[in-house]
Structures are given as structure tokens and as C-alpha cells.
TORTI-16703 format. One record per residue (C-alpha): z, y, x. Coordinates in steps of 0.02 Angstrom, whole numbers, padded with zeros to 5 digits, always signed. Example, Ala and Ser with C-alpha at 12.3 -4.5 7.8 and 13.67 -1.06 7.14 Angstrom:
+00390-00225+00615+00357-00053+00684
//
This chain:
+00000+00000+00000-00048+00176+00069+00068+00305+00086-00034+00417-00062+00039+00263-00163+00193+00300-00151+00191+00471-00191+00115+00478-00375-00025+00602-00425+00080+00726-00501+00024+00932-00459+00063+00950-00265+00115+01147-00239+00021+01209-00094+00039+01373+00009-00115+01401+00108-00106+01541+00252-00238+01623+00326-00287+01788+00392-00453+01801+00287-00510+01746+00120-00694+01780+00032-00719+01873-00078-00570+01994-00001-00625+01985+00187-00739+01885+00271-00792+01863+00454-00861+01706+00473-00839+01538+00405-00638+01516+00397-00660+01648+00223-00785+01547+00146-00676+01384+00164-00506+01478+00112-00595+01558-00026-00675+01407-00119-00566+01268-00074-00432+01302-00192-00539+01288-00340-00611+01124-00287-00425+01060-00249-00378+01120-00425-00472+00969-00488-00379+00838-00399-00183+00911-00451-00188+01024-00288-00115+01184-00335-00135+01332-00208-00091+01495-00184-00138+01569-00042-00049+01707+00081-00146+01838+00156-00114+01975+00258-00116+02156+00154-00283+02225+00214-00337+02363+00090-00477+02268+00017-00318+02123-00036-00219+02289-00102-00374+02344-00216-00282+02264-00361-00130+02313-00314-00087+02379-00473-00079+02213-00553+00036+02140-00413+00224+02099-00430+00328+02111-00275+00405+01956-00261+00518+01971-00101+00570+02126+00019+00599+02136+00204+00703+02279+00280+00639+02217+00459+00500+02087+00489+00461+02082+00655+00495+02288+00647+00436+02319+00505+00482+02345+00324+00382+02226+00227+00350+02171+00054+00286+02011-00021+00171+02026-00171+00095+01921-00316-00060+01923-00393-00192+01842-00468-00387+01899-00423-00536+01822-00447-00459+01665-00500-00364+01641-00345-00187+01636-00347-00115+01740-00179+00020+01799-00091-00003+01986+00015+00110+02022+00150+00119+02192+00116+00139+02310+00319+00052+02473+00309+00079+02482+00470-00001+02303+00516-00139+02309+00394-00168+02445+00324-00357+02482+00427-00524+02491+00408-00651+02402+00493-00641+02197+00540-00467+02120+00544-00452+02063+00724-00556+02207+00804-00552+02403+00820-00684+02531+00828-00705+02512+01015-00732+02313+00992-00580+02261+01076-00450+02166+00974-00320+02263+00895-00174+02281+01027-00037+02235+00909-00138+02057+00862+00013+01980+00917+00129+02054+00796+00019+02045+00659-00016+01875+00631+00140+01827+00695+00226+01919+00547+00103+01819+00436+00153+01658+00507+00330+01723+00480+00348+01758+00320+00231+01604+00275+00379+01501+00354+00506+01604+00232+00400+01570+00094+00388+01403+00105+00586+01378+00123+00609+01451-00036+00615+01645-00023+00500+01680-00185+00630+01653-00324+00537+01487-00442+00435+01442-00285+00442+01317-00168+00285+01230-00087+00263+01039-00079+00141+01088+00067+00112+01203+00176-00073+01226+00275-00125+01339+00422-00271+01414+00462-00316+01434+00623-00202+01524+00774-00173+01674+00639-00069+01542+00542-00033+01455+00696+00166+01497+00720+00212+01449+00548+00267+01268+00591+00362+01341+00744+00465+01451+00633+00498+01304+00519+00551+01193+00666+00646+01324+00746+00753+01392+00601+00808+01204+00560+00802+01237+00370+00752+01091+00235+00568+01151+00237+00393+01064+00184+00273+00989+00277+00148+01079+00384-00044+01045+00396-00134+01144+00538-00312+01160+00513-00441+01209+00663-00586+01312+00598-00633+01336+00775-00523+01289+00937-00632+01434+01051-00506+01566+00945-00336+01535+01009-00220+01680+00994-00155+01681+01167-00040+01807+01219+00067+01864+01375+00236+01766+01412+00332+01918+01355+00271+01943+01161+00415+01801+01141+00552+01944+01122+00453+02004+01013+00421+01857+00889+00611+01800+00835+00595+01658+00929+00719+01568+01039+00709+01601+01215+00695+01405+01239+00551+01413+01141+00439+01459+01296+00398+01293+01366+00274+01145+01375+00381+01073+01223+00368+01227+01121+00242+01381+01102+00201+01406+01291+00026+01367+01348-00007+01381+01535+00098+01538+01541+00077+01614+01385+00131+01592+01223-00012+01498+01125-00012+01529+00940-00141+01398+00899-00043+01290+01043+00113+01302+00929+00019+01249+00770-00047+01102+00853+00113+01034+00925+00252+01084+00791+00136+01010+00629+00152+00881+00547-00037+00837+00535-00184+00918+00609-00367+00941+00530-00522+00998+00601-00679+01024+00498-00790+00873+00554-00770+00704+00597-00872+00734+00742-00795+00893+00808-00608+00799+00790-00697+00671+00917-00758+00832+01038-00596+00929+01059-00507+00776+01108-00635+00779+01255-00598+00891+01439-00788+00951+01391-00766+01024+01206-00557+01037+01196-00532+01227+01292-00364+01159+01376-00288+01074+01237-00378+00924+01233-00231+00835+01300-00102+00890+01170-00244+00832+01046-00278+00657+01136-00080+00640+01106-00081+00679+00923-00245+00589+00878-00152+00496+00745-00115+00641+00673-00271+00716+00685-00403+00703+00533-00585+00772+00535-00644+00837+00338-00808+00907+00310-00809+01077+00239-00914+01103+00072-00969+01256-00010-00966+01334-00180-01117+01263-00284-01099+01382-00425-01106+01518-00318-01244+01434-00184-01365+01416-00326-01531+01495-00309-01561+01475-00508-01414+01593-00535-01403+01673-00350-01418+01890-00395-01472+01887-00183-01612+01790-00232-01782+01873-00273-01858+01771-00367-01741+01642-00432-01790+01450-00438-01728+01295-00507-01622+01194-00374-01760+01058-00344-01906+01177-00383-01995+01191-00206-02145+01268-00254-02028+01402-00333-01973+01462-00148-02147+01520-00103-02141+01685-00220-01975+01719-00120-02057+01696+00077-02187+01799+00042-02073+01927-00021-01949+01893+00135-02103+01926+00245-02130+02105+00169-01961+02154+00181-01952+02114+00366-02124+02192+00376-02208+02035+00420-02382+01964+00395-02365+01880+00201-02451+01733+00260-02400+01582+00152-02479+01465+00328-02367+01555+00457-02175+01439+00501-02061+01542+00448-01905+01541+00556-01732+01604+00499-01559+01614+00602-01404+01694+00493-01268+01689+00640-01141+01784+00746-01239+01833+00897-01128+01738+01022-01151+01618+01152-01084+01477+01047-01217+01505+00932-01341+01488+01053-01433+01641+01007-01453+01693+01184-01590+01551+01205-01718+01645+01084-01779+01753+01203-01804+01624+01321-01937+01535+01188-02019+01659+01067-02180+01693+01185-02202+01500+01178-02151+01487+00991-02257+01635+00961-02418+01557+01022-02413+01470+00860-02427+01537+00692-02251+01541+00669-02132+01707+00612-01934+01732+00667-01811+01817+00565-01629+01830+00640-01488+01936+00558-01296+01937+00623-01196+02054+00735-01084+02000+00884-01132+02018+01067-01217+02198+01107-01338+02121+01281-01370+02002+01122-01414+02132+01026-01507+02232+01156-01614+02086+01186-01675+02060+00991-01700+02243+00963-01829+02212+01116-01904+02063+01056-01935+02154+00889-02033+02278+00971-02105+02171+01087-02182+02046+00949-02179+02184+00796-02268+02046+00684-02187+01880+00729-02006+01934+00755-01897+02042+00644-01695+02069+00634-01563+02133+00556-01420+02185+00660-01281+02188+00565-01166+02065+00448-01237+02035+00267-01195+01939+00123-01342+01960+00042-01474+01935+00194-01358+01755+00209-01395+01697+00028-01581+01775+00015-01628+01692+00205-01599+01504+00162-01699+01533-00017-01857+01588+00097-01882+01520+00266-01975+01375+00294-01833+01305+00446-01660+01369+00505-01604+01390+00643-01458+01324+00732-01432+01295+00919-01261+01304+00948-01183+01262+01102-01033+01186+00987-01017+01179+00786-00844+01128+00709-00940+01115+00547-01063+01240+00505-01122+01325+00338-01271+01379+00372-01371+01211+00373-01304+01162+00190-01334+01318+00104-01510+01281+00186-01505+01104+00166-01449+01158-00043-01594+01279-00037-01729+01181+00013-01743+01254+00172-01735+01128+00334-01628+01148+00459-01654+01142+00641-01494+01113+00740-01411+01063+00886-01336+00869+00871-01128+00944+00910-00980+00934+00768-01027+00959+00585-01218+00995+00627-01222+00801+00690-01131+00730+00520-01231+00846+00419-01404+00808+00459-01523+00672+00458-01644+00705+00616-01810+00671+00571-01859+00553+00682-01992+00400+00660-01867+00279+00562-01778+00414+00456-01939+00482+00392-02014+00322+00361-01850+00275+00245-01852+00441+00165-01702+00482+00248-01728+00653+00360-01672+00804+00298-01694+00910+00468-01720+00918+00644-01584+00889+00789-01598+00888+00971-01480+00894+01136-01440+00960+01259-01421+01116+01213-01553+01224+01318-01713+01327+01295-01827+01171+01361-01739+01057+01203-01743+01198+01060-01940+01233+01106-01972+01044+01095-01867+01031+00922-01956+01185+00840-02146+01104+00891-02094+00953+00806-02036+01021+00658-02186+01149+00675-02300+00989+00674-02203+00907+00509-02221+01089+00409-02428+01062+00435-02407+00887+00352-02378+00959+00184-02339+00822+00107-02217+00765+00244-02129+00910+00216-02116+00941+00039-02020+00748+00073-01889+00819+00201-01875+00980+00074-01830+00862-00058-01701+00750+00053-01628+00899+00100-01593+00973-00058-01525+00782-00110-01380+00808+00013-01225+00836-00078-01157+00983-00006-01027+01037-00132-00830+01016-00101-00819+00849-00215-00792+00712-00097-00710+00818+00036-00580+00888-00099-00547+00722-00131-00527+00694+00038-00407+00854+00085-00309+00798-00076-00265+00601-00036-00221+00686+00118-00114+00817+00073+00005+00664-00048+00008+00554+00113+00069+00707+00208+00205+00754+00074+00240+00541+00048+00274+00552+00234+00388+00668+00251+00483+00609+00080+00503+00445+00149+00576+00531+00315+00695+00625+00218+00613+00790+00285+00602+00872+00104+00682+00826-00064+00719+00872-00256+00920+00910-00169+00876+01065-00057+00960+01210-00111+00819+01344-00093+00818+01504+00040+00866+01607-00093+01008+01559-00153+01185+01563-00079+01218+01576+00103+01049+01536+00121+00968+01716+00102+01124+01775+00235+01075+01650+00370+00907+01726+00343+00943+01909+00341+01046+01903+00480+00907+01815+00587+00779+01969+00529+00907+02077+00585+00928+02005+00761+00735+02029+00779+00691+02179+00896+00618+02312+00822+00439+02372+00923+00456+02512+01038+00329+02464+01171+00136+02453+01171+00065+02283+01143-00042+02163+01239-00200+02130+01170-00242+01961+01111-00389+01893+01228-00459+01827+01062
//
């Protein structure tokens, strides 16, 4: 008998933390998962409510919100914990003007260096994440708690540290490049035990490592692919923490991510031009031709059209394209990248856009939009990351009836069906992979699928496989939730949580905890930045 077994399917309480959420802030991947999981956990008893930090997009409904629990001193700061309910997500915002409270992206300032304070700020999110879930919020206590990333990383070291009857902690790795590193000295800062800094606790070669602490102090640890789980346990894809991985492998469970199906629907899709039923093929042409004339583009229904939708970052592998376009370009194929990130990245598209004014086009700069109307027109995406943890891209393409062209690392690898001799010939493909990862290999991967797009028939096959894929959150939902019981069975069975615990809230409880706040140092120096 399994350990979900023993626990039965009754409505598991989960407090998800995370330092971005879509539709409130987005930066990347980790918002789209926060954002639409919940929903597709409601369906299998999970319920969520998730704590974000109070970014003034989060407070636009602020009005609405009831303030749940105060802080005269979090981490240095007075502090307020509010409820609401927004766009049918249940959340908690850790309200800190003084944290928050800024324009612009959530890690990084106007000069493009990470906020100095980093540190502090997710720190205090992990910190009052770890009150939460010992029963602060008068009528709620978590069955579950799950991290996001180094943001959410120090949660299960406050838990472990302040020895209070607390739940279960899930750390989840969106990406292990992002760590949250910071000097040795940030400890004072963090109303953590002095003991704290070493190998057994949050220090990491030196410093104290946020995601480091997540990873050691949880009580299970999920990554985003099955294959990716397999890299970071490797010297070659873990960034230093492969070892501490290796050790908790048993602990360690790789989940697919999904995405949102009602809103990745190009029948319904308001970024769409000209919408099209989900298997409709021929209903995608109206839309490249229209793609081509808004990137000013030859509307040439024969030309390969090329998208990339990506950070412009070495991980992507965007750096390679400049390496290959004068070879792509010598065939009738078109290029259409949008993103933002690195700025010689940057430099060097704006240059190939006036070098090759009608075969290469981009939009620097993020956009929502540009990433739903992209995958409803190109012929291929592309995808040469160095390393993937998952990847959306390729299944809103995949969903779209585009074909993705990827590099074979983490979630591209589970994701896609390379179309190779045997996979077309059992109707299996649904895109193209190759390895390594270099300019040579992404040329050679771009012919072939060049070659497949001038079999028509061939590829209006692989269009059709592609869109076949099930891409929504079903099965992995199902996954996350058997999970989630087994984790909470667990620690039952261990006699870590119980139906007996007196909440944080009541009695002696809430002294304990106001007289650790008020043993926390208030800020009076500058901060280091984060190295993120």
C-alpha cells in the first residue's frame, strides 16, 4: 500500500510561495506555472492559496483585501499580511512598502543590476510564509507548504529552525542557474541562528544559499522534468549542488509543467489574428501571412517561417543565431525573434535586422501578446537552449500547430518526439531535436526540418502530431496531487504534524513569536546585491 493510501482524498490545504504569479507579474516561466497550477490542482481536492510579495500590480485590488495578520518588525520592517481573492486565485500579499512597493521587474532596477536589498526581500517572504504556515492567519493552517524557487527558498529553514509543530515543505526548482546567493554576513540580518551558517544549514561555499537552504531543510524536492531531475544531479548540469541533490535523490521528483488550455486556445485566443479551430491547420495560414506584414516581411506563403519567443540569454542559446542566419538565409526561409535579456544580445539582432531587412525581424522587448500571436503563425520554433528545466514555449507551439525545433536537454527532451526515420514512419514526430548544443548542430536541425516543411504532406502529419500532444495540466496535476498526500501521509505517520497542535496564534504561541521578531535587527546598513 502507498503512502497516498493511507492518507485519504479529503481537500489538502496548500500554501504556495513564490515571488511572481501571472496574471499579477510575470518574468518568465515560474508565473505561468504559479498562476495556473492552482486551478488544475482544484480538481484533484488540492486547495491553494498562494503568498506573494506586495508589488503594486498584487495591491491593485487592494481595496477588496482583508489584513489578516500585522508585523511591528519583519526583518525591519512593519509589515502586514493581506487576503484576497483575484482572478480566481486565492492569495496571500505580504504587504512592505518599503520592499515592494517599485516599479519596473521584481528582481532588477533601472540600471539592470538586482535590487541591493534582494536579500531582505525574499527573505521576509520566506519568513512570513514560515509564520503562515504555523498558524499565524487566525482559521488557517496549511496541510502543505511549497516553495518556489530560491525566493521561497528559506521557508523550510525558518520552519526547522524555530522548532514549532509546522507542515511539510515541498521545494520546487523552476530553474537551479537562479540561486539567491548572498554574502556570509546577510545572516544577522535574516533572524537566523548564528549556527545556522554551515554545510548542515544555509551556508553554501561561503555564503548563505537561499535555494541551498530549500534544498537541504525540505521535506521533498521537485524539479519540472523528469529529465532535468536526472541533469542537476550531474557535476555538468547541477551549478555546485549536484551533490546535495545526488544525496536527496529519493526525495527528489521530476513533474512536467502544463499550461492553461482555456487560455492557450487559438479558437478563443484575443492575441490571435485570425482565430482557428485547435486542429484547423489550414486556418494558421491567414495568420503567417499577417505575422509577415507586421514584421515587415515578404508575405510569401513558400518562405520557412522561423519564430524564437525567449529571454535573450546564453541559456537560451540565442547567441548562436548570428552564427547561422547567412547559411539559413540562403534558403527561402524568414526569422522572427522577440524577448529582452542580454544587451551584446541585443546589439547583435538589432544588426542582423538591418543586415537581412527581409529575412530577419525582432522585437526587443517582453510581450504577452507577441508570445501567444508567434506560436499561432510560424511555421517552426525555435529552441536551442544550452539547458531547459521544462520549457513553455514548445507546447504552446506544439498546442498551436506550430513545430518545434529544440535542443534534446530537460523538458525539451520529454516533450518532443524528434522526427527522425522511425518516428515519422509510426506517425509519431511532433518536432525536431538535436545535440550538442552548437551553431554546426542547430544549422543541421533547421535544414532538416526545412526539408520536411517542402514535403507538404509530411508536414501537415508532424502539424497534426504535434497538436495531439496533450499539453494541458491533467496528468501532471494528478501527478503534483498524489504527491502532495504522500508528502502530508509522510510526515503524519512521523508525527511531524497533527489534528493536536495548538496553532501560532493562540496562547504563548504568538509571544514565542513576537519576541523572536523583536530580537531581529532592524536594517541600518546598505545591502549586498544578490549575484542573481
Amino acid at each position: 500500500m502507498s503512502l497516498a493510501n493511507l492518507h485519504p482524498a479529503s481537500p489538502v490545504e496548500l500554501l504556495s510561495v513564490a515571488s511572481e504569479m501571472f496574471p499579477f507579474v510575470k518574468t518568465g516561466g515560474l508565473g505561468d506555472i504559479v498562476g495556473t497550477l492552482p486551478r488544475a490542482l482544484s480538481g484533484h481536492g488540492i486547495r491553494t492559496r498562494t503568498l506573494l510579495p506586495g508589488y503594486r500590480a498584487v495591491l491593485a485590488g487592494r481595496e477588496h483585501a482583508r489584513c489578516v495578520a500585522r508585523f511591528a518588525d519583519l526583518l525591519g520592517h512593519r509589515a502586514e499580511i493581506l487576503e484576497n481573492s483575484l482572478y480566481g486565485n486565492d492569495i496571500f500579499i505580504l504587504d512592505i512598502p518599503a520592499l515592494y512597493d517599485r516599479g519596473g521587474d521584481p528582481y532588477v532596477g533601472p540600471d539592470g543590476n538586482d535590487w541591493p536589498d534582494n536579500d531582505i526581500r525574499f527573505a521576509a517572504l520566506s519568513r512570513a510564509a514560515a509564520y503562515i504556515a504555523q498558524g499565524m492567519v487566525e482559521g488557517y493552517r496549511p496541510d502543505l507548504v511549497q516553495a518556489h524557487d530560491w525566493q521561497a527558498g528559506l521557508t523550510a529553514a525558518y520552519l526547522h529552525y524555530d522548532q514549532h509543530a509546522a507542515p511539510p515543505v515541498v521545494q520546487t526548482i523552476h530553474n537551479l542557474s537562479f540561486q539567491g546567493c548572498f554574502p556570509a554576513s546577510t545572516l544577522m540580518r535574516l533572524g537566523l541562528p548564528a549556527d545556522a551558517l554551515r554545510m548542515e544549514g544555509v551556508e553554501y561555499y561561503g555564503q548563505v544559499g537561499f535555494l541551498k537552504a530549500g534544498i537541504y531543510f525540505a521535506d521533498w524536492i521537485t524539479t519540472v522534468s523528469p529529465t532535468y531531475a536526472r541533469e542537476i544531479q550531474t557535476p555538468e548540469g547541477g551549478m555546485g549542488l549536484d551533490g546535495l541533490l545526488r544525496a536527496r535523490t529519493q526525495t527528489l521528483t521530476g513533474i512536467l509543467n502544463g499550461i492553461d488550455t482555456d487560455i492557450w486556445n487559438p479558437e478563443h485566443d484575443p492575441d490571435v489574428h485570425f482565430p482557428y479551430r485547435l486542429r484547423d491547420i489550414a486556418g494558421r495560414e491567414a495568420n503567417k501571412r499577417a505575422f509577415q506584414a507586421e514584421f515587415g516581411l515578404p508575405q510569401d506563403p513558400d518562405a520557412f517561417l522561423l519564430g524564437s519567443v525567449s529571454r535573450l540569454t546564453m541559456q537560451k542559446g540565442v547567441d548562436l543565431l548570428p552564427d547561422v542566419v547567412a547559411d539559413i538565409f540562403r534558403d527561402n526561409i524568414q526569422l522572427v525573434v522577440v524577448g529582452s535579456g542580454n544587451l551584446s544580445i541585443q546589439r547583435e539582432l538589432s544588426m542582423l535586422q538591418r543586415r537581412f531587412p527581409r529575412r530577419f525581424a525582432c522585437h526587443i522587448g517582453y510581450s504577452e501578446a507577441l508570445g501567444h500571436r508567434m506560436p499561432a503563425s510560424v511555421d517552426a520554433l525555435l529552441m536551442p537552449s544550452r539547458f531547459e528545466p521544462c520549457g513553455l514555449t514548445q507546447m504552446s507551439a506544439c498546442h498551436y500547430g506550430g513545430v518545434p525545433i529544440a535542443a534534446r536537454v530537460g523538458g525539451l527532451a520529454d516533450t518532443i518526439v524528434d522526427a527522425n526515420a522511425a518516428a515519422i514512419a509510426g506517425n509519431a514526430a511532433t518536432g525536431f531535436l538535436f545535440s550538442p548544443v552548437d551553431a554546426g548542430t542547430l544549422l543541421g536541425a533547421v535544414r532538416r526540418a526545412h526539408v520536411t516543411f517542402r514535403d507538404r504532406q509530411a508536414w501537415s502529419a508532424l502539424q497534426r502530431n504535434a497538436v495531439a500532444y496533450d499539453v494541458s495540466w491533467t496528468q501532471k496535476a494528478a501527478q503534483y496531487a498524489d504527491l502532495f498526500r504522500t508528502v502530508v501521509a509522510r510526515a503524519r505517520l512521523k508525527g511531524d504534524i497533527g489534528g493536536n497542535v495548538v496553532p501560532l496564534h493562540h496562547m504563548d504561541h504568538v509571544a514565542a513569536a513576537r519576541r523572536r521578531i523583536a530580537r531581529q535587527p532592524r536594517l541600518r546598513a546598505p545591502l549586498p546585491r544578490s549575484g542573481q
